[in-house]
C-alpha positions in Angstrom: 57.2 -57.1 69.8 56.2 -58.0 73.4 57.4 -54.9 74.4 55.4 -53.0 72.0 51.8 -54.7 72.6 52.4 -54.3 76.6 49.5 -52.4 78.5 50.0 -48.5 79.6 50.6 -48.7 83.2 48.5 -46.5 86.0 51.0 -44.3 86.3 51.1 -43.2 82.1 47.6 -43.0 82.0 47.6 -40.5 85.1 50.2 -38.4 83.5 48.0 -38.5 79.8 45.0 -37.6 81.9 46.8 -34.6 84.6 48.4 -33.4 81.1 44.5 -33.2 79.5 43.4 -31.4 82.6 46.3 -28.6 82.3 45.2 -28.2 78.9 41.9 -27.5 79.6 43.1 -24.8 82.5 45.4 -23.6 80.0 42.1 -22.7 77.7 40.3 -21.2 80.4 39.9 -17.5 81.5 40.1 -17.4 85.6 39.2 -14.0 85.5 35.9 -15.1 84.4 35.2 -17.0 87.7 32.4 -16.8 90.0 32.6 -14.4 92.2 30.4 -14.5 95.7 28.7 -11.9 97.1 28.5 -10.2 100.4 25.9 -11.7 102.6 23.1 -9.2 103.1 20.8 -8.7 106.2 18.1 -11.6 107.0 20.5 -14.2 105.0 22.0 -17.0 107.1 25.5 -16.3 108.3 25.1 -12.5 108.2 26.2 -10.4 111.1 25.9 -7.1 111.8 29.5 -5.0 111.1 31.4 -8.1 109.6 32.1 -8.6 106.0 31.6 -12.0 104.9 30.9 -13.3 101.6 28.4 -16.5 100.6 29.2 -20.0 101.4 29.5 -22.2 98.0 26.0 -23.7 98.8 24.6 -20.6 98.7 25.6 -19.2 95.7 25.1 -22.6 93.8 21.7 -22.5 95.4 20.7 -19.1 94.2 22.1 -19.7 91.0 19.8 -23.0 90.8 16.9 -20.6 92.0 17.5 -18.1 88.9 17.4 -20.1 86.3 14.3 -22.4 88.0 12.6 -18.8 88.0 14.1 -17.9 84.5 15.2 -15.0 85.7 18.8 -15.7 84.1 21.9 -13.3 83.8 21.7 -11.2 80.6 18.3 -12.0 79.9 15.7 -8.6 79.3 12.2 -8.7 79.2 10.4 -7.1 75.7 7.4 -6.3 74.0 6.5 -6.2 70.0 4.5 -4.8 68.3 3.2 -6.1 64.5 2.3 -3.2 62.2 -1.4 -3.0 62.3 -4.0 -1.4 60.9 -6.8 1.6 61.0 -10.0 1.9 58.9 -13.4 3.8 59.2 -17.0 2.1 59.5 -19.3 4.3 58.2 -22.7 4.7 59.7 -25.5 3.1 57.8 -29.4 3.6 58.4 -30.0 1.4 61.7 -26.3 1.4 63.0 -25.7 1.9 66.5 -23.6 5.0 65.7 -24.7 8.5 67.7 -27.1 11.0 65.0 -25.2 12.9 62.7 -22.1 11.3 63.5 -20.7 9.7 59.8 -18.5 7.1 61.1 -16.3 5.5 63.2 -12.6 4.4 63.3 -11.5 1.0 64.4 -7.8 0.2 65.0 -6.3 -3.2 65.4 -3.2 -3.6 67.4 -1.0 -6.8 67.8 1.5 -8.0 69.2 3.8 -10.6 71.7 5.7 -10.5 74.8 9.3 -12.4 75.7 11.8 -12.6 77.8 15.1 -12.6 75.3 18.2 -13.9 76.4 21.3 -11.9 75.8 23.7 -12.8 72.5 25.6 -15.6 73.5 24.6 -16.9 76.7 22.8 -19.8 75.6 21.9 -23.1 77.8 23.3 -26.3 76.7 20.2 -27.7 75.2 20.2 -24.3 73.1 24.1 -25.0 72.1 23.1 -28.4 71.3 20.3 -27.6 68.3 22.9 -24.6 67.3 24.9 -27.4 66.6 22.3 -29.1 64.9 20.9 -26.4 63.1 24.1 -26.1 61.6 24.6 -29.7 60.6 21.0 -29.7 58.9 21.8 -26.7 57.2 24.6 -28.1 56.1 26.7 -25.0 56.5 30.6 -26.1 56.8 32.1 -25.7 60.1 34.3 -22.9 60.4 38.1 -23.7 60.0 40.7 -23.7 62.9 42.8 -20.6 62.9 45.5 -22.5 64.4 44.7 -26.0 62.5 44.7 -27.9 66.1 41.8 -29.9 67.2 39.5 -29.2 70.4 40.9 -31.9 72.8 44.7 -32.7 72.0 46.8 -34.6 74.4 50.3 -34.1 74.7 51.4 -37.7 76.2 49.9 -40.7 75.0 50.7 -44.0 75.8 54.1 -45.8 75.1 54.5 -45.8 70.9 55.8 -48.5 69.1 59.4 -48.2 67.3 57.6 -47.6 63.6 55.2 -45.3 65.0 58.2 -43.2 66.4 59.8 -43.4 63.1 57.3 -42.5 61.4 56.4 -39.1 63.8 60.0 -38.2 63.5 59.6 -37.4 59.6 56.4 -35.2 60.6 56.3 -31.5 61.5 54.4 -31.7 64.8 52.6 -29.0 66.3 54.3 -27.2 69.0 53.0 -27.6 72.6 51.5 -24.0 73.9 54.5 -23.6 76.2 56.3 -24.0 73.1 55.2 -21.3 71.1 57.1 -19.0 70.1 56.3 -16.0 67.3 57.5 -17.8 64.7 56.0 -20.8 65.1 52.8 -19.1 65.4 53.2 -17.1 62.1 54.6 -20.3 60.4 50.8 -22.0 61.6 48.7 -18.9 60.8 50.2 -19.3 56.8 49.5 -23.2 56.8 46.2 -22.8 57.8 45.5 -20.3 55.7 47.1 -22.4 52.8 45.1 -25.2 53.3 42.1 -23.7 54.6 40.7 -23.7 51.3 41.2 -27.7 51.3 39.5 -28.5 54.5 36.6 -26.2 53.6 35.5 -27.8 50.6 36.2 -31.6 52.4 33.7 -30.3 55.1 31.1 -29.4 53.0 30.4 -32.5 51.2 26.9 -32.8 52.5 23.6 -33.8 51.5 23.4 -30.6 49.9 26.0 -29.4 48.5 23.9 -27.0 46.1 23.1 -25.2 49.6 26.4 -23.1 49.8 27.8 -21.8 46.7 32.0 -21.3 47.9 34.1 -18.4 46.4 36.6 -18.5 44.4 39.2 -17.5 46.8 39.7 -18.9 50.3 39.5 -15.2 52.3 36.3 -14.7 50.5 35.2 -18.0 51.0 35.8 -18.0 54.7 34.2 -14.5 54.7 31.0 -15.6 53.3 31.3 -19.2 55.6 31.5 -16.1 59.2 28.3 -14.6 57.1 26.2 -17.4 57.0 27.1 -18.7 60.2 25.6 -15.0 62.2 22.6 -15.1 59.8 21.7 -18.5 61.2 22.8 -17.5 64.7 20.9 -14.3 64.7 17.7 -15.5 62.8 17.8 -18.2 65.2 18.4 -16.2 68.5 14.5 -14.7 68.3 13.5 -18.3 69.4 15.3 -18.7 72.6 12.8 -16.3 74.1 10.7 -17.5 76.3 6.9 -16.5 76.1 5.5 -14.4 78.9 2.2 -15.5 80.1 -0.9 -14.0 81.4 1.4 -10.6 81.5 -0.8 -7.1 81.7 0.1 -5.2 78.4 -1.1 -1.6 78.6 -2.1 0.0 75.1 -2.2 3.4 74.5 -3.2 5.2 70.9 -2.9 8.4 70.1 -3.6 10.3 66.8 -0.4 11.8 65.4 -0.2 14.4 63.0 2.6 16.4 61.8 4.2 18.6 64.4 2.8 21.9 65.3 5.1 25.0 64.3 5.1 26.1 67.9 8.3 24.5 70.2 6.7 22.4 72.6 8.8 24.3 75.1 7.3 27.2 74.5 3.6 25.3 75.7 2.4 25.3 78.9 2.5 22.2 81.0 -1.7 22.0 81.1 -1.5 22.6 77.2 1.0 19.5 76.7 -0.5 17.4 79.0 -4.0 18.1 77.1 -2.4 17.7 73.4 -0.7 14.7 74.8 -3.5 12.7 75.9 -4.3 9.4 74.7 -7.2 9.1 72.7 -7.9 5.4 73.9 -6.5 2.8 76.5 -6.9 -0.8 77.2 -5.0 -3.7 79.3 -5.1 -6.2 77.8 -3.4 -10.0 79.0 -1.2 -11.9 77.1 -2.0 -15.8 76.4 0.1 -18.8 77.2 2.1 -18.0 74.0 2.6 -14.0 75.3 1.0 -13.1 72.1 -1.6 -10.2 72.6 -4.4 -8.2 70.4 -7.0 -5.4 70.7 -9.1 -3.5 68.5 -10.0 -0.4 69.6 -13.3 1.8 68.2 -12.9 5.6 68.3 -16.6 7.5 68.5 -16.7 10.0 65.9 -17.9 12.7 69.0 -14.5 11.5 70.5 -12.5 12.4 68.0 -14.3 15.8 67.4 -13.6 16.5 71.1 -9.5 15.6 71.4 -6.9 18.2 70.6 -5.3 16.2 67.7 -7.9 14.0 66.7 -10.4 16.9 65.4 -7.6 16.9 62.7 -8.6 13.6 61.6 -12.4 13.6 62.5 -12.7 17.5 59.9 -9.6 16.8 57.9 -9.7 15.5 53.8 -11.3 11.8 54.2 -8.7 10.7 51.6 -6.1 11.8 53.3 -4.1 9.0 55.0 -3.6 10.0 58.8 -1.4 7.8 60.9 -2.4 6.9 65.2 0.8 6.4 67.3 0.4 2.6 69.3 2.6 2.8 72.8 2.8 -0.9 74.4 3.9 -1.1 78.0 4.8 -4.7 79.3 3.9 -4.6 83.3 6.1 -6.0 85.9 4.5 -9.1 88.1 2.4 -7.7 90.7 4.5 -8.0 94.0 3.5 -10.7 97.2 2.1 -8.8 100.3 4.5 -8.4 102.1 4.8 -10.7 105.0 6.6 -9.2 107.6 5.7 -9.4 111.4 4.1 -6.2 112.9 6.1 -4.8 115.9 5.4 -3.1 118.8 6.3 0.8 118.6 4.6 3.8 116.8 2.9 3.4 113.8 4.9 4.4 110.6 4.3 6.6 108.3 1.8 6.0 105.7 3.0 6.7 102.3 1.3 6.2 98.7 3.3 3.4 97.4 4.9 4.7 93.9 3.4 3.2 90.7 4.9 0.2 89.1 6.9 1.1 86.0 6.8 -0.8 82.6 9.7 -3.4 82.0 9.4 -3.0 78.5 8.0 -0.1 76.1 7.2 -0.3 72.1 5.9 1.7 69.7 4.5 1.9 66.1 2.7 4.1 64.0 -0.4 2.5 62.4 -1.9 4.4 58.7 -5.6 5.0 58.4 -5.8 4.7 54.9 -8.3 5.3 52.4 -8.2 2.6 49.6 -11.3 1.4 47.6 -8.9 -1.4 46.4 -6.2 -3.2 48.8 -4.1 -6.6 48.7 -4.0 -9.3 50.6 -0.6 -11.1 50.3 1.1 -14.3 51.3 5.0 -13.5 51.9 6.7 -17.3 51.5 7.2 -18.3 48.6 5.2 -15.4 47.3 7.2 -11.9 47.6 10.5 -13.8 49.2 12.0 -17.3 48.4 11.7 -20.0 50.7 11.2 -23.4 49.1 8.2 -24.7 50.8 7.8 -27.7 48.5 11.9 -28.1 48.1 11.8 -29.8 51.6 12.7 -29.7 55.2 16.1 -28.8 54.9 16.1 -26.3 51.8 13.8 -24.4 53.7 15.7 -24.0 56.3 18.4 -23.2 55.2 16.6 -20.5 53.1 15.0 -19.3 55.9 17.7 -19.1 58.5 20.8 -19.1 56.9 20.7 -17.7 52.8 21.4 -14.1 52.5 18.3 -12.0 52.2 19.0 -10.7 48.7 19.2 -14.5 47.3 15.4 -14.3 48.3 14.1 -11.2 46.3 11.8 -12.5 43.8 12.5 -10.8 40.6 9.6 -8.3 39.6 7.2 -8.5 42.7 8.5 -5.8 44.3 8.0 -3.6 41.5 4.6 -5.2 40.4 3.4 -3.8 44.1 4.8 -0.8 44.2 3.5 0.0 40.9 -0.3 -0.7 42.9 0.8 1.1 45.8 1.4 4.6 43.4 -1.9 4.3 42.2 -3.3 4.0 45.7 -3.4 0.5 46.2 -2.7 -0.9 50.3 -1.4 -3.7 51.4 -1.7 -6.2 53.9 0.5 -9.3 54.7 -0.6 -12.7 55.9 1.5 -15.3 56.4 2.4 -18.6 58.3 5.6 -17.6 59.8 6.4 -18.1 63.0 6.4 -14.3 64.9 9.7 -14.7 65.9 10.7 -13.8 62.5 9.3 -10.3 62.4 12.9 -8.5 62.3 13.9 -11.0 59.3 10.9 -9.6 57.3 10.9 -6.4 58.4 14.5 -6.1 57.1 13.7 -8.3 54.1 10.8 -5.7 53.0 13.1 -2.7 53.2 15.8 -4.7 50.5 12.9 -6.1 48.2 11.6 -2.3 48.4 7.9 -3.8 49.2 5.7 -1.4 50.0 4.6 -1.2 53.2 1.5 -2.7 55.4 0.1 -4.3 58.1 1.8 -8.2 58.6 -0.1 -10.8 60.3 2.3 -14.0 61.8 1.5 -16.9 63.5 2.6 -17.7 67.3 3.3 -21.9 67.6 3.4 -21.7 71.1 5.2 -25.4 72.1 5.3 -26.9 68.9 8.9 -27.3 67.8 10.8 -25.0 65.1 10.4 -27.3 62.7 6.6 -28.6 62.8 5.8 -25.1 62.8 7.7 -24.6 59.6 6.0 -27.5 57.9 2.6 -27.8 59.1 -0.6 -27.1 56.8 -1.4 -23.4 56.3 -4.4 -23.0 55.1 -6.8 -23.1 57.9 -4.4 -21.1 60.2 -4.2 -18.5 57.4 -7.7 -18.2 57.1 -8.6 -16.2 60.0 -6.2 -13.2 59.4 -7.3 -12.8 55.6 -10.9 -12.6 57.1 -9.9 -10.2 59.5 -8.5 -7.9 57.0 -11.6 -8.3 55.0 -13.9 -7.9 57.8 -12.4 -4.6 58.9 -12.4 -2.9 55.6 -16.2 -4.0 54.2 -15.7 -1.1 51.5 -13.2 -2.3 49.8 -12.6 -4.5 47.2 -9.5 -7.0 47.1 -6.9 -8.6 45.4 -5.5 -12.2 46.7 -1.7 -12.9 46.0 -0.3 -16.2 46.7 1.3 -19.3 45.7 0.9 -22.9 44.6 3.2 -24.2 47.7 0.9 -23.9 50.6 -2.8 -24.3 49.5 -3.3 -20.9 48.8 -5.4 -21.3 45.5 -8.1 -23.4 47.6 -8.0 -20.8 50.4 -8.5 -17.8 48.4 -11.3 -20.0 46.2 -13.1 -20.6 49.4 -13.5 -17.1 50.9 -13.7 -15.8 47.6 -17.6 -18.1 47.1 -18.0 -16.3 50.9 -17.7 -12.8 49.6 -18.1 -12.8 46.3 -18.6 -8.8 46.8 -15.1 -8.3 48.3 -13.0 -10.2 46.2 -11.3 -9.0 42.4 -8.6 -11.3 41.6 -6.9 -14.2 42.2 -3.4 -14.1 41.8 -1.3 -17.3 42.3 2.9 -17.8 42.1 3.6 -21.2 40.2 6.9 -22.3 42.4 7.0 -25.6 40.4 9.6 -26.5 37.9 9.2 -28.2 34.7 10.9 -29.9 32.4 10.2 -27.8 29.5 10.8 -24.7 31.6 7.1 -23.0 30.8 4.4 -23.1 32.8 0.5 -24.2 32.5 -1.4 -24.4 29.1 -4.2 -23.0 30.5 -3.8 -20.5 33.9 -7.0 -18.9 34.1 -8.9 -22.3 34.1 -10.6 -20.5 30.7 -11.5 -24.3 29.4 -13.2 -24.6 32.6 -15.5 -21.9 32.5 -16.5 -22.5 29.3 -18.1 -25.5 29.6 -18.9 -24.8 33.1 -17.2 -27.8 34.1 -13.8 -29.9 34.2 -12.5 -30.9 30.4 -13.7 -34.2 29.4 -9.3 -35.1 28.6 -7.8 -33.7 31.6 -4.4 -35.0 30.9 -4.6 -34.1 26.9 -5.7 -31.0 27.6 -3.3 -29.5 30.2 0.0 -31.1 28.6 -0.8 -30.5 24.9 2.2 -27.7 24.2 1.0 -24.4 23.3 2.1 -22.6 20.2 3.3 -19.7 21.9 6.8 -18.6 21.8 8.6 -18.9 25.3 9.5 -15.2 25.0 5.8 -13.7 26.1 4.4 -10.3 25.8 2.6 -10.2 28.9 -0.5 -7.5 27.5 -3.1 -10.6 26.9 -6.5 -10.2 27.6 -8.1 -11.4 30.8 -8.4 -15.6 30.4 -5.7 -15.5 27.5 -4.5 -19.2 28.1 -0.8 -17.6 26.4 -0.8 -14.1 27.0 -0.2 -11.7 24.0 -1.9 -9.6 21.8 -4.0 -6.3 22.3 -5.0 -5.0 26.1 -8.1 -4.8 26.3 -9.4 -1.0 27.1 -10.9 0.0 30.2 -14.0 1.0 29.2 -14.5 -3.0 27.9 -13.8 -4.5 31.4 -16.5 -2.0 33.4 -18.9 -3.8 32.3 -17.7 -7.3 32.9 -15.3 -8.1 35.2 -14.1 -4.4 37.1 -16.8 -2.0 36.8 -15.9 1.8 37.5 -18.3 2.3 39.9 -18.2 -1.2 42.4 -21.4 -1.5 42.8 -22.3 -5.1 44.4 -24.9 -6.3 41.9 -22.8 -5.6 39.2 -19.8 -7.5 41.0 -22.3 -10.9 41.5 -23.4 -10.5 38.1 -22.4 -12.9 35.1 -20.1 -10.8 32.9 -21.7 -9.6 29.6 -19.1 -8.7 27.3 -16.8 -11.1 28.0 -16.9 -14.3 25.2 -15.3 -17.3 26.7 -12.7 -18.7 24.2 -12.2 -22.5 22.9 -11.4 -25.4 24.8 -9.0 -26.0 21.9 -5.7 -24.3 22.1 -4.3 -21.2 19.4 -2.5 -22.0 16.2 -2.0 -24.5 14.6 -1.2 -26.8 17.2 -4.8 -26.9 17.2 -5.7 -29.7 15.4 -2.6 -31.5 16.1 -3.8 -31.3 20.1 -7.9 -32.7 18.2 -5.8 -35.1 17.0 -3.3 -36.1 20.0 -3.9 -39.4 22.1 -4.8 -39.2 25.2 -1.5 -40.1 27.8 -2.5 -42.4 30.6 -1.6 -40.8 33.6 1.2 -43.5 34.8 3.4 -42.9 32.0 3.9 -39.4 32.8 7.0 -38.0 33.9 7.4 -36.3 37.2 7.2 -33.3 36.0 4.5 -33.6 33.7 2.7 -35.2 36.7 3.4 -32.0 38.8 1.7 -29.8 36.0 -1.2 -32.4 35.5 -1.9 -31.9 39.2 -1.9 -27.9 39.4 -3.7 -28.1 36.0 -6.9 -29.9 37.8 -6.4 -27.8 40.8 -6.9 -24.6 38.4 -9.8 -26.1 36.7 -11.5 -27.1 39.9 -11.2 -23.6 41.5 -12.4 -21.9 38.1 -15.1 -24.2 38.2 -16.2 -23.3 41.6 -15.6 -19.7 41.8 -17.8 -16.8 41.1 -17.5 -16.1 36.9 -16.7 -12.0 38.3 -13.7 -12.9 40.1 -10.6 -13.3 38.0 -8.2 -16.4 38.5 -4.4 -16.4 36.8 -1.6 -18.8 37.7 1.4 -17.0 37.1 5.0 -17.7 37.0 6.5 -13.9 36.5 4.6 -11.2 38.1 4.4 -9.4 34.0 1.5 -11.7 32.9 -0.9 -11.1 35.3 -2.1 -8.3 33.5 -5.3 -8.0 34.7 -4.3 -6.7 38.1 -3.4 -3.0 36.8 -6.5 -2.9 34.2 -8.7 -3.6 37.5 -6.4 -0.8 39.9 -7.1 1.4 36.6 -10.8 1.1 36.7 -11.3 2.3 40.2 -12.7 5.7 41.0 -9.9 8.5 39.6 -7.9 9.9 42.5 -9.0 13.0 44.1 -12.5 11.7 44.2 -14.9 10.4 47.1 -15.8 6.3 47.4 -18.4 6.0 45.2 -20.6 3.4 47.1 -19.5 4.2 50.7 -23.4 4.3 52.5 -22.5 7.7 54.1 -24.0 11.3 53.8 -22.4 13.2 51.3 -23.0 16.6 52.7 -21.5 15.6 56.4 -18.6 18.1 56.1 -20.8 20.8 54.9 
């Protein structure tokens, strides 16, 4: 027994340690090692017809230098672009605009420049929140090929007598001298035999719900490799560092469909003069490398530019598209600093102009829409769990396939509106650096297409961004939207998750004139898998003020059957029934003609139903006694709360604007009886302040 409990000597623990360190060689590719350079001319050391390559210190230095600078191996500089939009601002009596001219155009463009590192070469702070990313997403690390673990030793100190027993009726792995071929098969087959096992052991997590496995282990491990790029790659946006107070030159030009003729067969002046932009600006970036310009196009300008007189004479409902270019400008250089000499003057030469590093495009609609939508995108038209929690939104963001987050029916609920001449614009809360996940994410839900306004964090972390309040940072790009196109009439799409209901209630008492509907996604669950008694806030409006029973009144259970036909009429509490007709809503809540009195004014064929809910559950509900609030279930507590918040916003909203909490996009019926009511296509704006005889 003494001989068993007796302390390694030096000499054993060397050997453990020297055989560790051969390992690690062993693991290494020395073909991958630094290689030094050549010293070049004005560099200490160098002289003049002998080779001789960089001390250590100097390449560690320069190496330290780079990455002070940023200016790290792999890493390229780039510029995006967000898709933007064009509109026209017509000319009204005492405008600014030249005589006779009708109106203008005014095109926003946005944007944001980075320097991306290259796949892969991350920093060690950047490995270390991979790491953790994929701990709090609670993906399951991907299993060993080879079933060995990351730091094996091959001596160890002496072993007791039972411990050697005990190894010698165990199939140890061979050391990597040792393998042969078919010790390597026999390992590739036990791994893949038990890699099912070790799988589902690594994946008991806080969430287990997060990762649903497959049913066999190659599928399982296929789908394990899948989730680990999509958080890799949605995550690799965000090791970009911002560039600041960078020059961005923006360039616009008015494309149209190409001309029959070959451009070869042009002349160089006629391609330079077809080719000319119609507008230009340099514009900074800010500390966050994010950028923006709008740019106003004289009508006289576009009557005098090759392409442009297509847009300024051409069909005003006609959509036309401009062409943005973004160049990202190198640093200027230092002066240079060397000493003058003695000797003949040199030659003077026009130094050469300094070339973008990085060059994007897009192509930006001018559109011509008396009705448009303004639309959150979380939560909204793709899943992300905003009140599920920290972690099940990440994961949802970064790391769930991008078909798990299609909302059923809201894709075809807007392209529906977009066939009928309905545009869209996006405004959302998420972070810039997700622009290629939406992007991608619009193409699979088949959304239609539009501008998409993001938010740049600057310093704050990943996750505060992800979390923080909304609603005031949304506010300024839905009143950007609405400022640009003063025309048009909208329709507000949102949900319950992030404040969107008091937002949209707020600008909507601003602009009464500009604002239709209210359309906002219930992302709640409940216990009785429906939804609110009363979504429009109907018993709200008609008493002008909240229900004297609150709690009675939003949990007593409605009458109507779970399986809804969604053709109610506007503040149906439980849509069903007959649609109303077209010709009833013009003259209360979407006239033909939008005409802003009419918009402000209090509906007049619209009767506001009972406080007391349909069937005959109506005099049980008379009868029902009121439930203090503490008693109340969880869930009964979250509908209580969205039930006020519904009543409070009916309360304080304009009677002409509709409101409807909705839980599938089918009930909110209202939206296509408004798109229906607009002027017919083919047909000028009816209240546009413009000359009607300006193309005449």
């Amino acid at each position: 027994m003494a001989d068993d409990m007796r302390a390694p000597t030096w000499k054993s623990l060397a050997s453990t340690r020297l055989n560790s360190f051969k390992d690690y060689v062993s693991q290494r590719d020395l073909k991958r090692l630094p290689v030094r350079r050549e010293l070049r001319p004005g560099e200490v050391g160098y002289t003049d017809g002998v080779a001789k390559k960089q001390s250590w210190t100097q390449w560690a230095g320069q190496k330290i230098a780079k990455r002070l600078a940023g200016d790290e191996t792999g890493s390229m500089e780039k510029v995006n672009l967000f898709p933007g939009w064009a509109s026209r601002r017509y000319h009204t009596e005492g405008s600014n605009g030249a005589e006779g001219a009708p109106y203008d155009i005014e095109v926003f463009v946005s944007g944001y420049a980075v320097k991306q590192r290259a796949p892969g070469s991350l920093t060690r702070p950047q490995r270390t929140f991979l790491r953790l990313a994929k701990s709090f997403a609670a993906l399951p690390k991907l299993p060993d090929p080879y079933g060995t673990s990351d730091s094996p030793t091959y001596e160890s100190t002496p072993l007791s007598r039972s411990t050697e027993e005990l190894l010698a009726t165990m199939e140890l792995p061979p050391r990597p001298e040792e393998m042969t071929e078919e010790s390597e098969i026999r390992t590739l087959l036990h791994s893949r035999n038990n890699s099912s096992t070790n799988l589902s052991a690594s994946s008991s997590s806080p969430s287990p719900s997060l990762y649903s496995q497959s049913t066999t282990s190659s599928g399982l491990q296929s789908d394990l490799h899948r989730l680990h790029m999509n958080l890799e790659s949605r995550l690799n946006p965000f090791w970009a560092a911002a560039l600041p107070a960078r020059t961005i030159r923006v360039f616009l030009y008015p494309h149209v469909s190409p001309d029959s003729r070959p451009s070869s067969s042009r002349s160089a002046g006629e391609r330079a003069m077809v080719e000319i932009p119609i507008a230009a600006e340099q514009v900074p970036t800010s500390p966050e490398g994010a950028f923006q310009v709008k740019f106003t196009i004289p009508w006289e300008t576009l009557c005098t530019h090759p392409k442009g007189v297509h847009i300024a004479f051409g069909d005003p409902l006609q959509e036309h598209e401009f062409l943005v270019s973004a160049e990202l400008m190198p640093l200027p250089q230092p002066p240079s600093s060397r000493p003058t000499t003695p000797g003949p003057s040199p030659l003077l030469y026009a130094p050469a102009p300094p070339q973008p590093t990085s060059t994007s495009e897009q192509i930006v609609p001018l559109t011509y829409s008396p009705i448009r939508v303004i639309s959150d995108i979380d939560d909204t038209v793709k899943l992300s769990g905003v009140i599920t929690g920290a972690r099940a939104i990440f994961y949802n963001v970064f790391v769930k396939d991008l078909r798990e987050n299609v909302i059923r029916g809201m894709g075809e609920w807007y392209g529906d509106m977009w066939k009928k001449g309905v545009r869209f614009h996006y405004v959302s809360n998420s972070p810039f650096e997700l622009l290629p996940v939406i992007s991608e994410f619009f193409q699979l839900a088949q959304l239609p297409p539009g501008s998409i306004r993001l938010r740049s964090y600057g310093t704050r972390s990943l996750f505060n961004g992800l979390l923080a309040a909304p609603a005031t940072r949304k506010r300024a790009g839905v009143l950007d939207v609405l400022t640009s196109f003063p025309s048009s009439r909208f329709i507000l799409v949102g949900d319950t998750g992030e404040q969107d209901l008091e937002l949209y209630v707020s600008i909507a008492r601003d602009r009464p004139e500009q604002i239709l509907c209210i359309f906002v996604r219930d992302v709640n669950t409940y216990d009785d898998g429906g939804g609110l008694e009363d979504p429009t806030g109907a018993q709200a409006l008609s008493t002008g003020s909240m229900p004297s029973s609150p709690t009675q009144a939003a949990l007593t259970p409605s009458a109507t059957p779970a399986s809804r036909s969604y053709t109610g009429d506007y503040f149906s509490s439980h849509p069903g029934g007959s649609a109303p007709s077209a010709e009833s809503m013009q003259g209360s809540m979407t006239p033909h003609r939008f005409v802003a009195d009419q918009l402000t004014a209090e509906p007049s064929t619209y009767v506001p139903p009972s406080p007391s809910v349909n069937g005959s559950n109506s005099s049980s509900a008379s009868s029902r006694v009121h439930t203090p609030q503490a008693s109340l279930s969880d869930s009964d507590k979250r509908k209580l709360t969205l039930q006020l918040r519904v009543w409070k916003a009916r309360v304080d909203l304009p009677p002409n604007v509709v409101l409807r909490i909705f839980r599938e996009p089918e009930e909110c019926v209202e939206a296509m009886h408004v798109v229906d009511g607009m002027a017919p296509a083919g047909s000028p704006e009816p209240d546009l302040d413009t000359p009607k005889d300006w193309m005449s």
